[in-house]
C-alpha positions in Angstrom: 5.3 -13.4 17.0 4.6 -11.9 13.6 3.7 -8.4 13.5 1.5 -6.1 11.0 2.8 -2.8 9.9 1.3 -0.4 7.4 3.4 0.0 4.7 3.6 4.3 3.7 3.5 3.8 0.3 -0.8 2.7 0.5 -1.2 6.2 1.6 1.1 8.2 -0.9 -1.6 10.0 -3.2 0.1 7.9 -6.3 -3.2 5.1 -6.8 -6.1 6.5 -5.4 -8.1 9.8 -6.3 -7.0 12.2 -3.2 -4.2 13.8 -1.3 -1.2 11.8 0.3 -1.0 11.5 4.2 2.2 13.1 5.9 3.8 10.1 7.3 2.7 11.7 11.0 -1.0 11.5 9.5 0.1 8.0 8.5 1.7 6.8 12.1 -1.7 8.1 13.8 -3.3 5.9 10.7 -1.4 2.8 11.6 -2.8 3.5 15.5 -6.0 3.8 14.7 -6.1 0.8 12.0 -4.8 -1.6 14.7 -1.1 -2.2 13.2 1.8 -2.7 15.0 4.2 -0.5 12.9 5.1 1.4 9.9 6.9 0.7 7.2 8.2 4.2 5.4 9.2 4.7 2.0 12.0 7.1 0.9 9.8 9.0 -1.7 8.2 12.2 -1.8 5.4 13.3 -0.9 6.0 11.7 2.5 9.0 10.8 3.5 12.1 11.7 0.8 15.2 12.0 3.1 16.6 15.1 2.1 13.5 16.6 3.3 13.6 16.0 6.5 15.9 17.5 8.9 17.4 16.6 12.2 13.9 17.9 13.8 11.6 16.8 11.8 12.9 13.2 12.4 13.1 13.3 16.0 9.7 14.5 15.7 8.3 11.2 13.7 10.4 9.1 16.1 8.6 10.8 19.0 5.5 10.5 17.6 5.8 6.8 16.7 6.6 6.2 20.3 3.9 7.9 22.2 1.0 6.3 19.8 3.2 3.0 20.5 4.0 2.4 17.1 7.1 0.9 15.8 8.6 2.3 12.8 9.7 -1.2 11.5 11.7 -0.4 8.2 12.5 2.2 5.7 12.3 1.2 2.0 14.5 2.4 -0.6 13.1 2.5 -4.2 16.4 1.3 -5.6 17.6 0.9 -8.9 21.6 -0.6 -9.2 21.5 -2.2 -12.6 21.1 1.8 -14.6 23.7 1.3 -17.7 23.8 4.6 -17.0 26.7 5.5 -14.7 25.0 8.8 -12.9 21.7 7.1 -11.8 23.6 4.2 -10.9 25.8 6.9 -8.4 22.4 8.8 -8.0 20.9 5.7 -6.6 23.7 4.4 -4.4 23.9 8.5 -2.8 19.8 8.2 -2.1 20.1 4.5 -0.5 23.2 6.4 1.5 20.7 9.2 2.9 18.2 6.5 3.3 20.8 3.9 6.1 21.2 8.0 7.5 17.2 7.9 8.1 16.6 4.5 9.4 19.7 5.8 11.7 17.9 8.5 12.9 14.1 6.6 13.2 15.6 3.8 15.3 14.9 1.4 12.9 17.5 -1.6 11.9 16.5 -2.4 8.7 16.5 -0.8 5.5 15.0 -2.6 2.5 15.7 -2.4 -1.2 15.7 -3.5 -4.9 17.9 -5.1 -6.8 16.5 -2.7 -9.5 13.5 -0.7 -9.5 12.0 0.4 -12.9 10.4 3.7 -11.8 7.1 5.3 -11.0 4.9 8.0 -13.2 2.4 10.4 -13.2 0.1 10.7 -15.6 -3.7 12.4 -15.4 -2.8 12.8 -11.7 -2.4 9.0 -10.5 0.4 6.9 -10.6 1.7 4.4 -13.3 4.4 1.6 -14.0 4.0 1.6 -17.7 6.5 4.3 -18.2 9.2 2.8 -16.0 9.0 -0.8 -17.5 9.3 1.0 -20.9 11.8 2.5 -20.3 13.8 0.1 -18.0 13.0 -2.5 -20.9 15.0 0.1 -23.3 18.1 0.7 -21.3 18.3 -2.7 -20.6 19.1 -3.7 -24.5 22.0 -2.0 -23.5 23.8 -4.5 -21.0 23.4 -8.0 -20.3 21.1 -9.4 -18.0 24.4 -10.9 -16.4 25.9 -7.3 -15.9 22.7 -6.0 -14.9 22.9 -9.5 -12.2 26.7 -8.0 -11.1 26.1 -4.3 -10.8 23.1 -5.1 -8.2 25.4 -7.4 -6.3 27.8 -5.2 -6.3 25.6 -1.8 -5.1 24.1 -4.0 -2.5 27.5 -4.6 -1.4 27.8 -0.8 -1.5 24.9 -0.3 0.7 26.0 -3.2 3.4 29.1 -1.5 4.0 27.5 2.0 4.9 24.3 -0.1 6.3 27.1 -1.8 9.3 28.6 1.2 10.4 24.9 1.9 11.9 24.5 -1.9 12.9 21.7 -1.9 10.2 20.8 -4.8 8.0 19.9 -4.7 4.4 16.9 -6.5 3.2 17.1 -7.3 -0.3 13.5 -8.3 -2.0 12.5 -10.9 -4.0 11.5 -8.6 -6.5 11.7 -8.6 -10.0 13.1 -7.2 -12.8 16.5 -9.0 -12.8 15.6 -11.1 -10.0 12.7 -13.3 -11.0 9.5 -14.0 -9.3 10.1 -17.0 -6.5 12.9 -17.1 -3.8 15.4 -18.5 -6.0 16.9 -15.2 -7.6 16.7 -14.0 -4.3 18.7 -15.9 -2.1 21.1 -16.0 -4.7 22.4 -12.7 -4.8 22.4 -12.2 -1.4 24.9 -15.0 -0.8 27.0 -13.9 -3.7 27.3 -10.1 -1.7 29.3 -11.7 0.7 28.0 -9.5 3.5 26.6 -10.9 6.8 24.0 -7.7 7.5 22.6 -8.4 4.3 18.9 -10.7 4.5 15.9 -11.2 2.7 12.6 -9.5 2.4 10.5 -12.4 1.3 7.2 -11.9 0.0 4.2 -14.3 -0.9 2.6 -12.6 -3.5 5.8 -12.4 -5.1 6.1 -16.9 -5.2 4.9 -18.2 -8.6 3.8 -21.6 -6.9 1.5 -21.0 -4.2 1.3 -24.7 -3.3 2.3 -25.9 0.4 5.3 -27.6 -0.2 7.0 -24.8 -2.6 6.1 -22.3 0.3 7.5 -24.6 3.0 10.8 -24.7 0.2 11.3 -20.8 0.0 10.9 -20.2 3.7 13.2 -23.2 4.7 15.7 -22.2 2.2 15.7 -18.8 3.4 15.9 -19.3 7.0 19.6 -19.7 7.4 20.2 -16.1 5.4 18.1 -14.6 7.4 14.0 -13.1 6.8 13.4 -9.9 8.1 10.0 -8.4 6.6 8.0 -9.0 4.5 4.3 -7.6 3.3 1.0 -8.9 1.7 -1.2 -7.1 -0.3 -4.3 -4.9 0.8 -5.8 -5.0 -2.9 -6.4 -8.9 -2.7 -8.9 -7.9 0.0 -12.4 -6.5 0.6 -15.3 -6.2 2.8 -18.8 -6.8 1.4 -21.5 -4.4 3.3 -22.3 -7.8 5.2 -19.2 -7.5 6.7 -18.0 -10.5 4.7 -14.4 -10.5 3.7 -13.4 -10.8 -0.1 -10.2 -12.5 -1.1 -9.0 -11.5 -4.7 -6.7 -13.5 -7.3 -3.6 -11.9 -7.6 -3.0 -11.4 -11.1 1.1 -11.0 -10.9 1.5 -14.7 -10.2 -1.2 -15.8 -12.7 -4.4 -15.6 -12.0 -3.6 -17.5 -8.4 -4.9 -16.6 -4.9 -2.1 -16.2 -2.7 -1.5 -18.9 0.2 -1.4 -16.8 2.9 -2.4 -19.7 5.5 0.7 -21.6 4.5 2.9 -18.8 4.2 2.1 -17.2 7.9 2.3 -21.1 9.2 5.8 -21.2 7.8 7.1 -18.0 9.0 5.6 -19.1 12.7 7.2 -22.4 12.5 10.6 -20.9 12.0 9.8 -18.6 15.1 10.0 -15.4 12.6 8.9 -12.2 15.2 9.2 -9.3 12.8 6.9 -8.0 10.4 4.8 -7.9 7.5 3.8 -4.9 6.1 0.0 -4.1 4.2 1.1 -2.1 1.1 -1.8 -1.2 -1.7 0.6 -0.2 -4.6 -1.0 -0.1 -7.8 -3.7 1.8 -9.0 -7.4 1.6 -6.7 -9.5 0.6 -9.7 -13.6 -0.6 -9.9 -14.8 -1.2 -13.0 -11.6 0.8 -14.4 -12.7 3.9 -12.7 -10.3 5.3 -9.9 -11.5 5.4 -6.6 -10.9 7.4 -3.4 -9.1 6.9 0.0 -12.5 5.3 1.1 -11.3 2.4 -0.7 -8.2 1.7 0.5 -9.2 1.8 3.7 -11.9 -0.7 3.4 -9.0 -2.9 1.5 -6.4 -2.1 4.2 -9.3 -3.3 7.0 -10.3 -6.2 5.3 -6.8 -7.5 5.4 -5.4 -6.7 8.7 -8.6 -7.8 9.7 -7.8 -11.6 8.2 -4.0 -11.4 9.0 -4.8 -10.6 12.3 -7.1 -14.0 12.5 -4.3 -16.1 10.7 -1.4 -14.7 13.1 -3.2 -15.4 16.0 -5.2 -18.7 15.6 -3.3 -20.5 12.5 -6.5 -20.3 9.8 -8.4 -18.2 7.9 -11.3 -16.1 8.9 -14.5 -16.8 6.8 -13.6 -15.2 3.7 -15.6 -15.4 -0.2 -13.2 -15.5 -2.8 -13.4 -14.4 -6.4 
């Protein structure tokens, strides 16, 4: 059975106007929203693994179990493909502390990046202009094929440290050096040569959003191995009818994302983990920030419709725009 988890990173204080839940304010968030787990990501001001002690975890774990919450994954923000030799070494030392975490939480899988440009503050809230910039820079400075074999080759890093915890990488499909689709994706994974590493495979991260392509990625991945994935809370709304609103996604041009077929196919291969609601880019109305009122009427709406899709195979009534 698919799950729902609520992915930490919706909550951080980066993309709305307001402070960031601690990730105990966000496992009591997850109970009371209806999920089924939590997705945490390594960053501060939540959950950066050097700051939390042998206490402090045992504490979240505790806390997850008593409000019957699973804490489904931690997610690295990883970046292997630096031609810089000390962030590359940075990087592979925080995705080490972060296999130590997941350790500690219970949790088997640990997600992360083939390469992950970076994340800014600026007037408060957060932006990716700064960290394509400069990601775009260094990378006139080493081929897209070297940039291809230091990811393989941290990944491979990560596996190692990942199995002596029984602990399965997720690697996923997102861009830059891997491209948008499943392609890229699948790819690298088999060239890593490591059996605990699998996909995190993501729908709004498919450029065709037609039936049959879907049906493609999923089949294609099923032998490797799909272990999360997420959707996006920012395609959805809720009108004050209680109507919900289903967004183009903009990333994939300009398409709404085929959920419908995407669930279906993850069902069909008898996939029971989850996928995780993440809001990750700035909470904008008319180009105005908003507050954490907004992302929880987002992150409603669209448990609300996965819920309806997991459970009966098709959509709730929904307006799209």
């Amino acid at each position: 059975m698919v799950k729902t988890a609520l992915f930490t990173v919706t909550y951080c204080g980066l993309w709305y106007k307001g402070d960031a839940l601690s990730l105990k304010e966000q496992i009591r968030k997850a109970k009371e929203l209806g999920f089924d787990g939590i997705t945490i990501e390594t960053k501060r001001p939540v959950a950066l693994p050097c700051d939390l002690d042998g206490s402090a975890r045992k504490e979240v774990a505790e806390l997850a179990c008593s409000h019957d919450i699973r804490i489904a994954a931690v997610e690295t923000m990883s970046n292997f493909v630096s031609p810089i030799i000390e962030e590359r070494e940075n990087n592979l030392c925080m995705v080490k502390e972060s296999i130590g975490l997941a350790a500690d939480l219970d949790t088997n899988i640990v997600k992360v990046f083939a390469a992950w440009p970076g994340t800014s503050r600026y007037d408060e809230l957060g932006t990716y202009d700064f960290g394509y910039r400069l990601f775009d820079f260094k990378s006139m400075f080493a081929t897209r094929d070297k940039m291809w074999r230091w990811a393989v080759q941290g990944i491979r890093e990560a596996a190692k440290w990942a199995d002596d915890y029984g602990i399965v990488i997720a690697l996923q499909n997102h861009p830059p050096v891997i491209r948008l689709g499943y392609e890229d994706a699948l790819q690298m994974v088999k060239e890593t040569g490591m059996n605990n590493v699998k996909l995190c495979l993501d729908a709004p991260l498919l450029t065709n959003q037609s039936d049959e392509y879907i049906r493609e990625a999923v089949e294609s991945c099923r032998e490797i191995g799909i272990v999360l994935s997420h959707y996006s809370s920012s395609s959805f709304d809720e009108s004050p009818s209680g109507e919900i609103i289903m967004k183009r996604s903009q990333l994939i041009g300009d398409q709404y994302v085929n959920y419908p077929a995407f669930i279906g196919e993850l069902k069909r291969i008898g996939y029971d983990g989850f996928i995780s609601s993440e809001e990750c880019s700035p909470v904008l109305e008319d180009h105005e920030y908003q507050g954490i009122d907004t992302v929880d009427r987002h992150v409603k709406a669209a448990l609300k419709y996965m819920k309806k899709l997991i459970a009966d195979g098709v959509e709730p009534k929904i307006v799209r725009r």
